[in-house]
Each structure stands twice: as structure tokens, then as C-alpha cells.
N, C-alpha and C positions, 0 to 999 in steps of 0.2 A: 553745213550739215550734208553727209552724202546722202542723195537719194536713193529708195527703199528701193526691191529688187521688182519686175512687174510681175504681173499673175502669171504661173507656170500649171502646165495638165500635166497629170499622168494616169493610165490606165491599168487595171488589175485585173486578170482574166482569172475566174473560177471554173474549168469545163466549158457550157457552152454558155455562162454569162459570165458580163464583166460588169465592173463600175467605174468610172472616171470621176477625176478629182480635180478641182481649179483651187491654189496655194495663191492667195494673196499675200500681200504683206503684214495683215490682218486678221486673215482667218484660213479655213478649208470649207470646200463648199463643195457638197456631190453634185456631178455635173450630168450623169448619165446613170443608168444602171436598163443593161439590152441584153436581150437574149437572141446573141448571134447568131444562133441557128435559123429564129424565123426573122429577123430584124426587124423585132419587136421591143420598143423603148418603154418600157413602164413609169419611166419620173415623168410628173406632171412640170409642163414650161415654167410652174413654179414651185420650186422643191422645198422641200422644207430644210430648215438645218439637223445635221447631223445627230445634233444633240443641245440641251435648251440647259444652264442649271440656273434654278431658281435658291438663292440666299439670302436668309434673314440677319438683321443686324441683331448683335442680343441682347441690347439695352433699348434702344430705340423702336426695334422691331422694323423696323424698314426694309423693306424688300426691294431687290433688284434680280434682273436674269441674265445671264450670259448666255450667247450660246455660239456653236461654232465656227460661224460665219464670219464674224467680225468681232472688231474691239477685244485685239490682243497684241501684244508689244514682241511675243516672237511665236512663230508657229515651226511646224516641222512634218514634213513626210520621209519616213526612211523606210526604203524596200529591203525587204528582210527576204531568208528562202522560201521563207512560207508565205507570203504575202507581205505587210509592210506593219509599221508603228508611227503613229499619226500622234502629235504634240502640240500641246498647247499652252503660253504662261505669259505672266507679265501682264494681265488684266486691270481692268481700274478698280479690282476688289487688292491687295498684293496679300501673296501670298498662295494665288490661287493655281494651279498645274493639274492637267488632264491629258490623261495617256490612252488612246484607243489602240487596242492591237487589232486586226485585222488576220486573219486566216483562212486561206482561199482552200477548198475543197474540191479538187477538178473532177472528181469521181459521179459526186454529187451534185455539181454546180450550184455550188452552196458558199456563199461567205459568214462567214462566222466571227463576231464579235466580242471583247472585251471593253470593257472602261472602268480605268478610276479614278477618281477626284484624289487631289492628295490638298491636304487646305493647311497649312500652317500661319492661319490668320485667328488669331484668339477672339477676336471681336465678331467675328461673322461667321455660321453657320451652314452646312450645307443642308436644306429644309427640304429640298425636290431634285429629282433629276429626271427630267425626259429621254429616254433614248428605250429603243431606236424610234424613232419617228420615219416616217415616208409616206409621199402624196404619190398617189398610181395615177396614173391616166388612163382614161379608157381606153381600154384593148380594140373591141372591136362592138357590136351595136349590142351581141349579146353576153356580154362581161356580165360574170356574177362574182356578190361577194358573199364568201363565209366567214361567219361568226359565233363565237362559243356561248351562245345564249344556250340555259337549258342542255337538251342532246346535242343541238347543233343548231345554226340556223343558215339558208341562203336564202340573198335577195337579187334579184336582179331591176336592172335599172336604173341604178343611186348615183349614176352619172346623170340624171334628168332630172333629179328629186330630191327635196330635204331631208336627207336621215341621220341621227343621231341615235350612238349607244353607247352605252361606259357602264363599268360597273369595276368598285373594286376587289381585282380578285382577291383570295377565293371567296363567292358567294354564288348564286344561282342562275346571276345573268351575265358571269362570267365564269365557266365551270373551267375550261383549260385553257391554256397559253399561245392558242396558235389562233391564225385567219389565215384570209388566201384571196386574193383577188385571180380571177382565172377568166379565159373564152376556149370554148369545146370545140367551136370551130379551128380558130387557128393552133389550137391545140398548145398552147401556152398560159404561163401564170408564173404568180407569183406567191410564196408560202412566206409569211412574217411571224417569226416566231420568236419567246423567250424559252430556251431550253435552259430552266432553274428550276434544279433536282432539290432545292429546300422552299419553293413555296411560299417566296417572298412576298410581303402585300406589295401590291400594283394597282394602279389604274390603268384598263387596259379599253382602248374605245375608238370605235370609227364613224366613222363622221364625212358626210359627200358635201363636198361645193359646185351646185349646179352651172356656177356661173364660172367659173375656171373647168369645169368639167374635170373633175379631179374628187379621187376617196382618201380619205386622209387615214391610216394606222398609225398609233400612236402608242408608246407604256409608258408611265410615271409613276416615279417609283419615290416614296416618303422615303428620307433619306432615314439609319438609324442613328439615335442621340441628336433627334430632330429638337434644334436651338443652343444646341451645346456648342459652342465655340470651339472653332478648332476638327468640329469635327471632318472624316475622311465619309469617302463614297467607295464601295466598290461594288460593282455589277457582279449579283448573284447568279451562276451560271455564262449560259452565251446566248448574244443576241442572232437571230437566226436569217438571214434573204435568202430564200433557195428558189431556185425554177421548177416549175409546177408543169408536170405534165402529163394532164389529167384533172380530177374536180375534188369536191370534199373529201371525197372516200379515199383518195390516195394522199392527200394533205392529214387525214388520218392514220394512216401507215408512217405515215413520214415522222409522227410525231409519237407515235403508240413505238417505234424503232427505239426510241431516244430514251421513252420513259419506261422499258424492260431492261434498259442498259443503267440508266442511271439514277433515275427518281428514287429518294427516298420512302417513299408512300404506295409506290405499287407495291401488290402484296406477292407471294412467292407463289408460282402454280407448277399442278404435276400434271402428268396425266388425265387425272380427271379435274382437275383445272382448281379450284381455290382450294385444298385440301384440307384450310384451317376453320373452314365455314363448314357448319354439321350437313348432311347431307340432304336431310330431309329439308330445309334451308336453300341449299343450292337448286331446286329440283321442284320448289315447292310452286305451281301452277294458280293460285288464286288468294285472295288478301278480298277479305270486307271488315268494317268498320261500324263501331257502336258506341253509345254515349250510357253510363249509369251504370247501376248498380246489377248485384245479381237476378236480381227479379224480375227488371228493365233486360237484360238483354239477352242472356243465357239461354230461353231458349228460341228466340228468332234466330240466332246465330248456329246452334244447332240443327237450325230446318234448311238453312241455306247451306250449308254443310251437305244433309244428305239429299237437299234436290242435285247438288254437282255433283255428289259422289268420287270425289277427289279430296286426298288431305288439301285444309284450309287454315289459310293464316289469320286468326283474329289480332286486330289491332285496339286495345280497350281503352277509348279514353274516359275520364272522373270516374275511378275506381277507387279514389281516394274522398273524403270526404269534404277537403276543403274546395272551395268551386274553383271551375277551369280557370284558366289565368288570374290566381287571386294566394294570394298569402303563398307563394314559393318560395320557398326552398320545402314546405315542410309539407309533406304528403302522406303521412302517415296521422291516427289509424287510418286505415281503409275503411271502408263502408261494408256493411253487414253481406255476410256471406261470400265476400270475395274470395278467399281463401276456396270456401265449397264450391264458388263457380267456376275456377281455375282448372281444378279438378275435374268437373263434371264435362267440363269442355274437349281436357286432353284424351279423357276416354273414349268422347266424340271423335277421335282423331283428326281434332281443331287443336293449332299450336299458338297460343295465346304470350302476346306482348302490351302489357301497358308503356302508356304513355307518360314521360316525366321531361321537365324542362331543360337542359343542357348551359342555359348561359341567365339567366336573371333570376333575380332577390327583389323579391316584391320590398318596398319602401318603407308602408303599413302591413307588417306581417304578420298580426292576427286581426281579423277586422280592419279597423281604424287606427288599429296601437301599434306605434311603433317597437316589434317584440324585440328582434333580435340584430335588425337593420345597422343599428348606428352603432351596438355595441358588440357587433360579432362580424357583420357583413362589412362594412365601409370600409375599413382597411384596405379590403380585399377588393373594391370593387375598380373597375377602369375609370380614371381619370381624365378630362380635361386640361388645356393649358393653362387653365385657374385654378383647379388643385378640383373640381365638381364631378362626382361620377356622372360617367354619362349615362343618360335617363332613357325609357322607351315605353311608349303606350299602345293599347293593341286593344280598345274600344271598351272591355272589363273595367266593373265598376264596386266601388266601395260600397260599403251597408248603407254609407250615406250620402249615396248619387254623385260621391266624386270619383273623378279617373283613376284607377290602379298605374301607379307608376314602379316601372321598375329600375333598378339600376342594374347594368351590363356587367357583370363578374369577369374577374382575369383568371384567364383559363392556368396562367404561369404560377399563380396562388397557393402555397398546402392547404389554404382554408379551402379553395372552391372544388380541386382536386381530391381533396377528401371527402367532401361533403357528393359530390357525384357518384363517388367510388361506393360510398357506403350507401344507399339509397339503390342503386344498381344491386349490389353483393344483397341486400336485404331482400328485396323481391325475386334473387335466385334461391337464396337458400333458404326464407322463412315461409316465401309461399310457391315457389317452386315454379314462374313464368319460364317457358321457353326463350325468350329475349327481350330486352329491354331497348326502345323507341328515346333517343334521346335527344330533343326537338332542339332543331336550331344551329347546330353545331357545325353543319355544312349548308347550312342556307344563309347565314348571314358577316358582310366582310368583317374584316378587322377591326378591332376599337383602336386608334391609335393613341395609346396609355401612353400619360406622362407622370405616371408614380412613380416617384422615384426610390421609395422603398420596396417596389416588387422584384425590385434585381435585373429587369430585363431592360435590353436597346430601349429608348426612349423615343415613340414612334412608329417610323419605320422596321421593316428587317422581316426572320422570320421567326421571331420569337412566339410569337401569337399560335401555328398551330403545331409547334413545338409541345408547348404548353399544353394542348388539347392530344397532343400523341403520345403523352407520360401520362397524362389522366386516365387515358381509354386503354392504354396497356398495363397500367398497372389492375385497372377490370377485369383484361381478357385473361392476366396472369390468373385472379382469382377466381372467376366462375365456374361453373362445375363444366364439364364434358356434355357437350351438344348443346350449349347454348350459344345465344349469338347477339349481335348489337345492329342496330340500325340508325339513320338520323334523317331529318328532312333536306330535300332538295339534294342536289349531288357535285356540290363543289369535289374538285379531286385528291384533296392533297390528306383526306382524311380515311382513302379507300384500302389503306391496310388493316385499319382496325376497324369499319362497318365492316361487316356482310350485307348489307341491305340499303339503300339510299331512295328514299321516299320522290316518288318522279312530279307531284302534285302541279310543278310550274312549266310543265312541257305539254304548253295548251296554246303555238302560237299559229302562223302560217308559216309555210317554209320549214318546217322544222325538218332535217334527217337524223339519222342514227348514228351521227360523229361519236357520239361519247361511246355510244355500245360498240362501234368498230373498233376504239382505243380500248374499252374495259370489258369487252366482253369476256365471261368467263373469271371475270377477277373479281366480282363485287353483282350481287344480283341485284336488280332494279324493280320498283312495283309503286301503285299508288297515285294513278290520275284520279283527280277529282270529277266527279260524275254530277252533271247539275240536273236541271229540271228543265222548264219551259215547255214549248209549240213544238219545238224540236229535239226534243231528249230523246228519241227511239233512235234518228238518224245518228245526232251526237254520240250517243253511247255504240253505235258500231262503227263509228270513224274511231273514235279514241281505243274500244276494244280490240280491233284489228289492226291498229297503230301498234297497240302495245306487242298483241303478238309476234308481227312481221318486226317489230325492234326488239324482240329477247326477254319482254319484259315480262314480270310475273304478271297474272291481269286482274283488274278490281280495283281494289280498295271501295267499294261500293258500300253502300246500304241493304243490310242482308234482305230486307222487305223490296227490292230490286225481283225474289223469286216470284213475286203477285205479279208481274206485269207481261204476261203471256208474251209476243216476240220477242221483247227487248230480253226476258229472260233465256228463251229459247236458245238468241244468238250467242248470248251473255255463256249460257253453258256450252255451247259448240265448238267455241276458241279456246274455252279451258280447259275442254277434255281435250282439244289436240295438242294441245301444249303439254298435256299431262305426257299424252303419245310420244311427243316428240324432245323431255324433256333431259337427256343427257347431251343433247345437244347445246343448249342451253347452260346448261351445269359445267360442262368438260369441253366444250367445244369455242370459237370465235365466230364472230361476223364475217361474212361475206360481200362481196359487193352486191347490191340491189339487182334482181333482177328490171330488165327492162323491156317492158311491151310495146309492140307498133301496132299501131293504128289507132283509130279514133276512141280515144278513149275516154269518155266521159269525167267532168268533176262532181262533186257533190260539196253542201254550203248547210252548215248547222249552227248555233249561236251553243257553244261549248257553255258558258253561264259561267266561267272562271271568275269572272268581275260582270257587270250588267251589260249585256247586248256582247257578247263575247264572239262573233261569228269570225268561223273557220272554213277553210276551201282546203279540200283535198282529192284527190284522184279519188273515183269511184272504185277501185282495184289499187289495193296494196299489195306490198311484194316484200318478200325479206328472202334471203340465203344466209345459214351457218353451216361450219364445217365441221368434223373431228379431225384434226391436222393428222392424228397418228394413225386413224383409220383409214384414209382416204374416201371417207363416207359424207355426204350433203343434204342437206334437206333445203328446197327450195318453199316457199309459201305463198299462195295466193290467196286474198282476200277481198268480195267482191260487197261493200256495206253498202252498196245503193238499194234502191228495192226493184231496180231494172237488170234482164238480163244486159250481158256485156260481152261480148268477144274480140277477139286480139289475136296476133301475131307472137310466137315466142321464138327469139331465134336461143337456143342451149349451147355454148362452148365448153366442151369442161376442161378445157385450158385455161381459164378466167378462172375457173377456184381449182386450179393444183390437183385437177383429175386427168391424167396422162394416159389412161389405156385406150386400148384400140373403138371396143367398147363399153357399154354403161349399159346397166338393168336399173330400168325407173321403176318404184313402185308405189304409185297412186293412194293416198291415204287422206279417209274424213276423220273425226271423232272416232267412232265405233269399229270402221271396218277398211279392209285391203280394196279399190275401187277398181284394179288393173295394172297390169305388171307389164312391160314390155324390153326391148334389148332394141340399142340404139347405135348410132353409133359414135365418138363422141361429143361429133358436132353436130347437130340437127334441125329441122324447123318441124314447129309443130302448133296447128291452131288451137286455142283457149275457148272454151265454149262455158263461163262464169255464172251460172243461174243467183240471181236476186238473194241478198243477203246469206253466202254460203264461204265456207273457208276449208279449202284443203291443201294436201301437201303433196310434191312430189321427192321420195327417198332417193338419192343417187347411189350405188356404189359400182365401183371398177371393177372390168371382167377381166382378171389376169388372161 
């Protein structure tokens, strides 16, 4: 028998990185991935494989993994002009072949990936595929990682510490597709991304090994026609390595690039930025929240109204009579006088949206009797690999002390499709709400359905919020003129058809304004949850001033928030300026952060999200947005301690695309113009931040 040929390198340069490759007689193994410029090697001394697939057998169910390293009978690298095609077959599953392309972008020093499984083995299934996977090594002592928790999150340190996160996208603790490991010193990094413009479910998750000092980026992706023999894999989109150079905010560009060019889900902007979102909507400065009927809320919510003296978004939930998480689907009649307090609210010039469920069918749908569950719902509902809808409980209780259980609806369904759509179209046109709240939709992942009569991939794929973008657009077809849609939390893939996405889970540390730098302008945000405690005054002006300097509408409060003298005071001083400053907002994008030197104080509150909830944040928050077509800026500073503070601010307005010689700032609180001066465009100038206050500085260009 001749002997096998020995392990051969070869290397691929993209701009200023590369990656190297060792070709076994068994497998392909990435050897290196350096960013030549600072000769800086990101693979950890121990890499992970290329790519991992996990196969179930379809009788037995036995599962085994291949993945690219080893245990294969022929492999292949061939260099193509664009970078090379990497091969793989002959494994101890037969029938098995997996073809990577590879395409080097020297512009961008970016490699770009494809894969796909081709499986001509009837007995065995393609169930999982890993890729891309990569272990980083630490850069340098202060290496951070970004992650798309929420708006965004960076940690640093996870090369000394146990961290783990996953979540299947889209859901709330994985809102988009990208990370980054980066150091600001050496001024390198690295951007791992899935650029897939349909939305695929994924699991996407990082994860540090203190003891290899190594961060682990991972996606796994549920194959579709998950158990079906036979079946293929192909990678939705391209898998992303690019060089980072710079921190979150530019790994936001990077990826906000991608999804203006290609995402199906961004929604279309002009001028004044989401043109299909009513105006009053884009623009709108404050959102509180109430429970009951009209006699229960109509007029506290009215008083909070006119102590801000700003249109106000009410959010109404149990405006129906069945109780909160109990007997849904069926929400109608409403409870007495809704109709009259709808009305009486919008003359208020309060723009009212109830609240209705988006994805479950209560089990026991009247009381305790099963009404229409098993002989209307089941059909329709998401499946299990045993044929079981999958079930969910959220602490709601039956008449007779047992759990409300619901089952998960298939959004792919004409039953559940229609039943949204009418329920929606009803509270437009019977009682006339400005928008409908439609919970859940973007807050929670995929059900991986194995019904086999709903028509869709079995599993994986992106069938799932396909399903939910025929549902919501067959809504926005029929709704009247100015009205509009919202959902909780703000996974992305759903942001053409909300206007609105409920922020409630952007309560952690580390958090920045990743998602508003990719969506600013395309989808308005509103909606932290406001707790109580020791520390509710300080809490409520970290999270209000958060909201601000991040774009967000501010509130979602408790209209009885206006009894509580500072905490109201502040509560109203970020929403008049936001009202001030609000086409910004509406027509405008994110900016990079401003950033202050010197000793800048933190401040530590127990936010009450969950029990003992404490957060740490700079005493001075900061936000910049732009008008791209005006050449116009608004910078913001936000000072929530109850300590004065002063700082250092160096101004370049070459950092937000202000070119002229000079710049006229003019100085703005709530009420009034504070000072106006002419600059020039780069400048230093000291911050003198008096205890709980927020203002703004207006930039524009002096031709």
C-alpha cells in the first residue's frame, strides 16, 4: 500500500491578514489567522476545527460529529483567483462531501466564507452544523469582547475568567450576527460574523477558557429537514474573519454596511429616515404604561401627559377582559368603556396601543375548559420530535390554582396568521388604537417545528421568521394610515415591519449602543423597565439618561412616577430635550460616543430587573447623532449622579463627517438656548456637569 502524502501549508493573504492552512492526509486544519500589519496572531495554540457536523442516524438516532480535522479518506485545497476551494469526502458516515469556498477581500482584510454539506447517504441526516468557529487568543492584557446581547454588550477580561453566553438567534440575548474580539492599544482585532440576509436560526455563543487563555466564537446552525435522510446543508449567506480596526462602534459599521446592502429585514429610509413609520411615531419622546380598565387608568395617564407637556405614548395592558396571560387567543369583549377611554386619551394627545400576545394559545382556553385548543389550535401549533406542541409557562394561573400552559403557535400557519391579523385589523378599525403591541415576536428564538404538515423545512432554516413577515405584512397592508406595530425586546430580523421594539432587557453592565448605531433611524426603540427599591431615584436616572444618549424614546414608566418629586423632575428634563432634539432621532443616525478625559466618576444602582439587579455605569453619559444630509450634530451629555463632575472634551468634527473650517455650537437644556459660540473644527473645551442635569451641544458647519 503506498504511503499517504505528509502534511503540506499553505497560506492566504486578505489585505493585511492572512490565514494558513496544514492539509493532512486526513484532514485541513487552520494553522494561523495574523494581522501582518501589527504581527498579531489571534488563533489560540489551540484552534478549534474549521468546522464540526453533527449527524443523526434515522432509525436508531445515533449520533456522531465529523469535523474538519480529521477522519477523512480524501481532502483538497485548491487556489482559485479569488482565494481557494477546500474539500472534503470519503468519511466513515459514506456518502458524506463538504466544499468550503473561501474568498479573500484585500480591500477589506476580510475572508469570506461559504459551506455546504452535500449528503447522499439515505440513512443518516444532517442534524447540526458548526461553523465558523474560532478560538482568539488574547491580544493584549486589555482585549475586550463584543457581544450582541440586548443593544450590545463589552466585557473585558474573559481571558482570566469563566464566561459563557449563547442564545438562539433571533431572540433578545442575541439580537444580531456579529462579535469582535479587539485591544485599543494595539489597535487590532478581530470581527466574526454571519452575513445571512435571511435570518437563519442559529446558535450563536462565546465562551472563555481561562486555562488555555483563549475566547471561544462559535455558530451552530440546526440543519433544515433536521432527521430526514438524505438531507444537504448549505450555509445561509457568508461567514465573516475581517480585521478590526477600532472597537464596537466600527464592528457596527462594518456590519450596519452589509445589512443596507443586503438584509432582507432592513426596512427602506429617505430623508427623513423610516418614511413608512407615521411621524408622530418616529418622533415620539415618552412611552408610560398601565394595567385595567378605563376607570383604573384613563385619568392618571392623562396627568402624566400634561405634567410633560409632550405627546405621549400609552402602552395599555388587560384592556380586555380575560386576565393577563390567561385564555389567549381570545381578547375580546374588552372591558367597559375602552372604547370611550381610547378616545378620551387621543384628544389628550396621548397615542394609545394595547397590548395582545404574538405567539401562544392558552391550552385551557376558557377557564379550565379546553374551548378551542385541541379542536382549532393544535393543528397549528409547533411540534416536537414526538409529534407534542411545544408547551410554555409564565407563572399565570387557572381558576383552580393550576399553571396556564400554553402551546407555541407556527407563525408559518393560515390559522395563526389570520388569527393575528384579525385581532390586529380589529382594534384598528373597531376602536380606533394608534398601534398595536405585539408581545413576543422578537423576543423569543425559534421553535424548531417538526410538523410535518405545516409545509415548512423541518427544524432548522429560515422558515420561522418568514412566517412572522407574511403575517405582519399582510397587517401593515391593511391598517389604516398612521398607524403602526411594535413587539418586545428587539431581535433584528423583524425590523421592517415593527416601528417600535420594546428595549425592557437592556438592563446589564457593559451595555453600548451597538444596535442603535446599526438601526438608528430605521426602527424606534422605547421601554426600559423602571423598578423600585433603596435605589430607584439613582436607577431611574442611569437608565433615563441611558436611554437618551442611546436614541431611545424614554419611559415606559408608571404614569404615578409624576408624585415623586426629583425622580420626576429628571424623568421630565430628558424628555423635553429629546422632544427638542427629536428629528434627530427620527431622520437622523448614531454617532460615535463622545469621549471624556479625566477622572470621571461611576455610579452603582440595583436596576430591580430580576432581585438585587445592580448596575455600574459612568456618572456622565454621552451620545452623538447626525443628519447625514444636513451636515448637522447633536452631541449629549448626561450627568445622573447627584455630584458635580467636570471633564476634559477634546471636539473633532472630522470624526462625524463635519469638514468645514469652522463649527457654531449652540448650547441646549429642555427649555432654552444656554450659549452659542464659533469654533474651530477641532477644539478642547472643559465640562463643568452640575448634579443630575442633561444638555446638549447643536453642531452645524460654517460654509
Amino acid at each position: 500500500m503506498p504511503e499517504k502524502a505528509l502534511s503540506t501549508q499553505s497560506i492566504l493573504t486578505a489585505g493585511a491578514l492572512s490565514v494558513g492552512f496544514e492539509q493532512t492526509p486526513d484532514g485541513i486544519r487552520v494553522q494561523s489567522l495574523l494581522d501582518r500589519s501589527t504581527d498579531c496572531e489571534f488563533l489560540s495554540a489551540s484552534p478549534l476545527p474549521l468546522f464540526t457536523l453533527k449527524l443523526r442516524h434515522c432509525e436508531t438516532k445515533e449520533e456522531i460529529q465529523l469535523d474538519a480535522g480529521s477522519g477523512w479518506g480524501q481532502v483538497a485545497i485548491e487556489h482559485t483567483a479569488g482565494g481557494a476551494e477546500l474539500s472534503w469526502q470519503q468519511a466513515k458516515v459514506a456518502g458524506m462531501r463538504v466544499v468550503v469556498r473561501l474568498t479573500t477581500d484585500d480591500e477589506a482584510s476580510a475572508l469570506r466564507w461559504s459551506l455546504r454539506v452535500d449528503n447522499r447517504n439515505p440513512e443518516w441526516s444532517v442534524w447540526r452544523v458548526v461553523f465558523p468557529q474560532v478560538a482568539v487568543t488574547e491580544l493584549g492584557p486589555g482585549t475586550k469582547v463584543f457581544f450582541p446581547r440586548a443593544p450590545g454588550e463589552v466585557q473585558t477580561g474573559l481571558w482570566q475568567r469563566e464566561f459563557h453566553h449563547q442564545g438562539l438567534y433571533p431572540e433578545p440575548w442575541t439580537t444580531m450576527q456579529f462579535m469582535a474580539a479587539y485591544d485599543e492599544q494595539r489597535k487590532t482585532g478581530l470581527y466574526v460574523a454571519l452575513h445571512d440576509p435571511n435570518a437563519s436560526a442559529k446558535d450563536i455563543s462565546v465562551a472563555s477558557s481561562p486555562e488555555e487563555r483563549t475566547v471561544i466564537f462559535t455558530f451552530d446552525h440546526p440543519a433544515e429537514d433536521m432527521g430526514v435522510g438524505g438531507n444537504d446543508f448549505a450555509l445561509s449567506g457568508e461567514a465573516i474573519w475581517q480585521l478590526l480596526r477600532g472597537d464596537w462602534f466600527d464592528a457596527a459599521l462594518i456590519y450596519r454596511s452589509w445589512l443596507r446592502r443586503e438584509a432582507r429585514w432592513f426596512p427602506e429610509l429617505g430623508r427623513e429616515g423610516r418614511e413608512d413609520t407615521p411621524q408622530w411615531m418616529r418622533e415620539l419622546p415618552v412611552w408610560t404604561q398601565a394595567w385595567g380598565d378605563r376607570a383604573q387608568v384613563v385619568a392618571k395617564v392623562k396627568a402624566f401627559a400634561e405634567y410633560m407637556d409632550v405627546p405621549v405614548g400609552f402602552h395599555w395592558y388587560s384592556w380586555h377582559q380575560i386576565p393577563f396571560d390567561n385564555d389567549y387567543p381570545h381578547y375580546f369583549p374588552v372591558t367597559e368603556g375602552f372604547a370611550e377611554g381610547v378616545r378620551e386619551l387621543q384628544q389628550a394627545g396621548i397615542y394609545v396601543m394595547p397590548y395582545i400576545n404574538g405567539r401562544l394559545w392558552d391550552m385551557h382556553d376558557r377557564g379550565v375548559e379546553d374551548y378551542q385548543f385541541t379542536s382549532v389550535a393544535l393543528p397549528a401549533a409547533t411540534k416536537d420530535e414526538q409529534g407534542q406542541p411545544y408547551e410554555e409557562r409564565y407563572g399565570s394561573k387557572e381558576a383552580d390554582g393550576s399553571p396556564v400552559r400554553f402551546a407555541v403557535m407556527c407563525p408559518v400557519t393560515e390559522l395563526w396568521q389570520d388569527r393575528i391579523r384579525s385581532i390586529c385589523l380589529r382594534l384598528f378599525d373597531e376602536y380606533h388604537v394608534d398601534g398595536v403591541y405585539i408581545d413576543q415576536i422578537s423576543a423569543m428564538s425559534p421553535k424548531l417545528c417538526f410538523d410535518t404538515t405545516h409545509g415548512h423545512p423541518l427544524g432548522g432554516g429560515h422558515w420561522w421568521v418568514e412566517g412572522y413577515w407574511a403575517m405582519l405584512q399582510a397587517i401593515r397592508d391593511a391598517m389604516p394610515e398612521g398607524a403602526m406595530l411594535t413587539s418586545e425586546c428587539n431581535s433584528e430580523p423583524f425590523a421592517r415591519w415593527f416601528d417600535g421594539y420594546l428595549t425592557w432587557t437592556w438592563q446589564h453592565d457593559g451595555q453600548v449602543p451597538a444596535f442603535m448605531a446599526v438601526y438608528g433611524g430605521a426602527i424606534q426603540m422605547f421601554g426600559r423597565a423602571y423598578g423600585g427599591g433603596e435605589t430607584k431615584s439613582l436607577a431611574l436616572r442611569m437608565k433615563a439618561g441611558q436611554q437618551l444618549v442611546f436614541g431611545e424614546q424614554i419611559g415606559w414608566i408608571g404614569p404615578e412616577i409624576i408624585n415623586e418629586g426629583e425622580s420626576a423632575a429628571f424623568l421630565r428634563q430628558v424628555v423635553r430635550l429629546r422632544w427638542r432634539l427629536r428629528r434627530y432621532f427620527a431622520a437622523g443616525e448614531m454617532c460615535r460616543l463622545p469621549r471624556l478625559e479625566g477622572e470621571i466618576p461611576t455610579v452603582r444602582a440595583d436596576w430591580q430587573w430580576r432581585e438585587n439587579w445592580w448596575v455600574t455605569t459612568d456618572a456622565v453619559m454621552t451620545g452623538a447623532w447626525r443628519l447625514p444630509t444636513e451636515n448637522k450634530l447633536v452631541l449629549m451629555f448626561v450627568n445622573v449622579s447627584d455630584s458635580p463632575v467636570s471633564a476634559q472634551f477634546h471636539f473633532d468634527g472630522r470624526q462625524y463627517g463635519v469638514e468645514s473650517q469652522q463649527v457654531r455650537v449652540t448650547i441646549l437644556d429642555q427649555e432654552s438656548t444656554l450659549d452659542t459660540f464659533v469654533a474651530p473644527n477641532a477644539f478642547d473645551r472643559e465640562l463643568k456637569l452640575p448634579p443630575g442635569t442633561a444638555y446638549a451641544w447643536e453642531v452645524c458647519s460654517m460654509r
